[in-house]
C-alpha positions in Angstrom: -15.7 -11.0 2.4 -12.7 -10.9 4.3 -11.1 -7.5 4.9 -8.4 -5.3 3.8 -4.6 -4.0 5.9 -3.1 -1.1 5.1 0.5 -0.8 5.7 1.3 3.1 5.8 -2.1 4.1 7.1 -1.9 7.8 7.5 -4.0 10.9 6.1 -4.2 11.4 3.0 -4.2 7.9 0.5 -3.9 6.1 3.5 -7.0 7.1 5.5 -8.9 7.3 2.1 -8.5 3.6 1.4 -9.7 2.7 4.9 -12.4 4.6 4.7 -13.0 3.1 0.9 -12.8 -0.5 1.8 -14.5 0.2 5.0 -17.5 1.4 3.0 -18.0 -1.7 1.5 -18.3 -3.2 4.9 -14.6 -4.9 4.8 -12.8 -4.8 8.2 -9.5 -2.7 8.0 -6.1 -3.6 9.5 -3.8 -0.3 9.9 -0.3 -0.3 10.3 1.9 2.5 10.9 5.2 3.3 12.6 3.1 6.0 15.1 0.5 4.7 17.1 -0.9 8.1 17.5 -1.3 8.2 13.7 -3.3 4.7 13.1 -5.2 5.3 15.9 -6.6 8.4 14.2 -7.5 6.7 10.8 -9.0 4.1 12.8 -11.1 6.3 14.7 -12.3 8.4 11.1 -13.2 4.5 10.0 -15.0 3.9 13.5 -16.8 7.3 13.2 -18.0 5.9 9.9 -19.3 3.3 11.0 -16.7 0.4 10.0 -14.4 -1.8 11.7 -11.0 -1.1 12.1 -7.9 -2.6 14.2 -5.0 -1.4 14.9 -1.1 -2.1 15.1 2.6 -0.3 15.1 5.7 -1.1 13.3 8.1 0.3 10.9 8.1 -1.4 7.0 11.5 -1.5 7.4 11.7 -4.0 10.6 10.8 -7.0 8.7 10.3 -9.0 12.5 7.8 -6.0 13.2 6.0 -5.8 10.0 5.1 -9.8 9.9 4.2 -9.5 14.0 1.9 -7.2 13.1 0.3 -8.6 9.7 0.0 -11.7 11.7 -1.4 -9.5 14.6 -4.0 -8.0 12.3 -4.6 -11.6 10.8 -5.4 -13.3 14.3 -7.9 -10.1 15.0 -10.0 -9.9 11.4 -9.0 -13.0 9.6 -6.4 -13.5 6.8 -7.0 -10.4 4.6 -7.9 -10.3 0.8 -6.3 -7.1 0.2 -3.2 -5.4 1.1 -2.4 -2.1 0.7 1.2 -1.0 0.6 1.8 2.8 0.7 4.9 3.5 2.8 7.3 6.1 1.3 10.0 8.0 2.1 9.7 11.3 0.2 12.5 13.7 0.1 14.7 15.5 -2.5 17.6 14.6 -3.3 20.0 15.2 -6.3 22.6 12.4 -8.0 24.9 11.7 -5.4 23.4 14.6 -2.8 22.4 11.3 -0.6 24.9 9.1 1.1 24.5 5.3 0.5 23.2 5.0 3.7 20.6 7.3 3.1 19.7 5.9 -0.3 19.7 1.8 1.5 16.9 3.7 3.8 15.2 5.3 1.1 15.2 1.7 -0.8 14.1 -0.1 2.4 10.7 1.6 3.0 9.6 2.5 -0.6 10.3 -1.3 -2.1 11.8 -3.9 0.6 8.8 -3.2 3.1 6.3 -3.8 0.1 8.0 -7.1 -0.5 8.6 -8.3 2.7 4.6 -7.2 3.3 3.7 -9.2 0.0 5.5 -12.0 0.6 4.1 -12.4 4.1 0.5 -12.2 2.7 0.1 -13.1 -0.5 0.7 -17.0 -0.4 -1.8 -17.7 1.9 -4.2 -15.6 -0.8 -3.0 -18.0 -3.4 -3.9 -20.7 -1.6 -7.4 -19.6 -1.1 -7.1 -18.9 -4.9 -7.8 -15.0 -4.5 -6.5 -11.9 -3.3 -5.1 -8.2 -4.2 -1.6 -6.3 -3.6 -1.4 -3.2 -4.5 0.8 -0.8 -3.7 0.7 3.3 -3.7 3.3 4.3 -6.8 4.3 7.7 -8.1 7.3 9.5 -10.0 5.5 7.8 -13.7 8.3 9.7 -15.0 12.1 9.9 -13.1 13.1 13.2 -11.9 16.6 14.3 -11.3 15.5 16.4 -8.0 13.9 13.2 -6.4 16.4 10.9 -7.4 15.8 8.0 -4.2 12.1 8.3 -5.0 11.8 7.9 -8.5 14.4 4.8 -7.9 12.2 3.5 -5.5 8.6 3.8 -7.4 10.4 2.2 -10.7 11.5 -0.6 -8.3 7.8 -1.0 -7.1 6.7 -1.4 -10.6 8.9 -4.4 -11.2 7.9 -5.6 -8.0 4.6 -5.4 -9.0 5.3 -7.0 -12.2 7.4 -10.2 -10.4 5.0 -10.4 -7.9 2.1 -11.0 -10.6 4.7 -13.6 -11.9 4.6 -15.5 -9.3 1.4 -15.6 -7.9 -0.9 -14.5 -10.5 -2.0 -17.7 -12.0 -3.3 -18.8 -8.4 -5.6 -15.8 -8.4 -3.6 -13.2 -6.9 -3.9 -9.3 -8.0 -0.8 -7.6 -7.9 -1.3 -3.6 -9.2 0.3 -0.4 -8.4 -1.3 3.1 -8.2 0.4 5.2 -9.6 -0.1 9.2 -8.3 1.2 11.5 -10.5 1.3 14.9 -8.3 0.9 16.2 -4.8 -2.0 14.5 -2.6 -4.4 17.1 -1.4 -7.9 17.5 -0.7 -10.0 19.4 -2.9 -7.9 19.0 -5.6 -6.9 17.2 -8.9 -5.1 14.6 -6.1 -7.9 14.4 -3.9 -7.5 11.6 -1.7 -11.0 10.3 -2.1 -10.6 10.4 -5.7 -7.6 7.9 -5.8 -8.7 5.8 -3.1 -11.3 4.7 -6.1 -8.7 3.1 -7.7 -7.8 0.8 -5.3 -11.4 -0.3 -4.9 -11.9 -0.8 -8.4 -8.5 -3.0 -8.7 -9.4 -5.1 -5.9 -13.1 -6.2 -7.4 -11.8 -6.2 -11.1 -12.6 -9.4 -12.6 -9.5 -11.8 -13.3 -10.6 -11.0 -17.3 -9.7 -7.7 -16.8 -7.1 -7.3 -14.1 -4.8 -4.0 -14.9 -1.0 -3.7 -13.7 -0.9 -0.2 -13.2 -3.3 2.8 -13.0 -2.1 6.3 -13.0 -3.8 9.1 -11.8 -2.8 12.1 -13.5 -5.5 14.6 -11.9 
C-alpha cells in the first residue's frame, strides 16, 4: 500500500494522523512551513517504528507546496492519501480583519487544500483510487471567528466539488470536521480524531461518507 502526506503536520491532529497511518505500516510524507516542527512529528513516527520523510513549505506558496509533494512523491512513491490540515485560526469580528488579512486567512484554510488536491489527486484517479481529506471545523458559523468559519464552509464545498470531479474514478474526497478545541485527554483527543481519517481512507467505495464530525 502506498503511503500517506500530510500537509500541516504538527502536534496535535497532525502528528496523530502520522502516527495513525504510520501504524498501518504506510510511509508518511510531512509538510510544514517549520522544519523544526516536521522534523519532530517525524521523529514521534520514527520512534514508533514507521517511516516518515520530511519537507518545508508554506500551503500558501503554490511553487513550494507542489516542490515538495513532488519531493515527497520521488522519496515514498505517489501517495494514496492526502491529508490537508493547514489553518489559520484567529478571531476576528465582521469587518475587524482587513481584506488583506481575510485573502491570507482564505489562502491557507481553502486555496492550499486545493492547490494540494489538485496536485495529487489526478494521478490517484488514474490509478483508480485514492483519499483527500481535509481537517474541517466551525460545523456551525460563529460571528467571533468570522475568517474561520468562512474558510471551513469553503472546505466543505471544496470537498463536495472535488468528489465531483474525481469521484467516479475512485477518488475519496471527505472532510473532518472537529467541533471544539484539540487537546489530549480530552473529548478532542488527538488520537481519537485521527480514527477518522483512518476509517475514511479504507471505507469501501459503497459506503464512502462526505463529512464526519466529531463533536466529543
Amino acid at each position: 500500500m502506498a503511503g500517506a502526506v500530510i500537509v500541516g503536520a504538527g502536534p496535535g491532529i497532525g502528528q496523530a494522523v502520522a502516527l495513525r497511518f504510520a501504524r498501518e505500516g504506510l510511509p508518511v510524507g510531512l509538510v510544514a512551513r517549520s522544519g523544526a516542527t516536521a522534523e519532530a512529528v517525524a521523529e514521534a513516527v520514527r520512534q514508533a517504528g514507521g517511516k516518515a520523510a520530511v519537507r518545508t513549505a508554506d500551503s500558501t506558496d503554490e511553487q513550494a507546496l507542489r516542490a515538495a509533494l513532488d519531493g515527497l512523491a520521488e522519496e515514498l512513491g505517489q501517495p494514496d492519501a492526502l491529508v490537508y490540515n493547514a489553518a489559520l485560526i484567529r478571531p476576528d469580528a465582521v469587518g475587524e480583519s482587513s481584506a488583506r488579512e481575510q485573502l491570507d486567512a482564505w489562502a491557507v484554510n481553502v486555496v492550499g487544500a486545493l492547490t494540494a488536491a489538485a496536485h495529487v489527486a489526478p494521478g490517484m484517479a488514474e490509478r483508480g483510487r485514492g483519499t483527500v481529506l481535509v481537517t474541517g471545523g466551525m460545523p456551525e458559523p460563529k460571528p467571533e471567528y468570522v475568517s474561520l468559519s468562512l474558510g471551513k464552509a469553503g472546505v466543505r464545498t471544496l470537498v463536495t466539488l472535488l468528489h465531483q470531479t474525481y469521484g467516479a474514478a475512485g477518488v475519496h474526497a471527505a472532510s473532518v470536521t472537529v467541533a471544539g478545541a484539540v487537546a489530549p485527554g480530552t473529548a478532542f483527543d488527538p488520537d481519537d480524531i485521527a480514527e477518522h481519517y483512518w476509517r475514511l481512507h479504507t471505507q469501501p467505495r459503497g459506503a464512502w461518507e462526505q463529512e464526519v464530525v466529531h463533536g466529543g
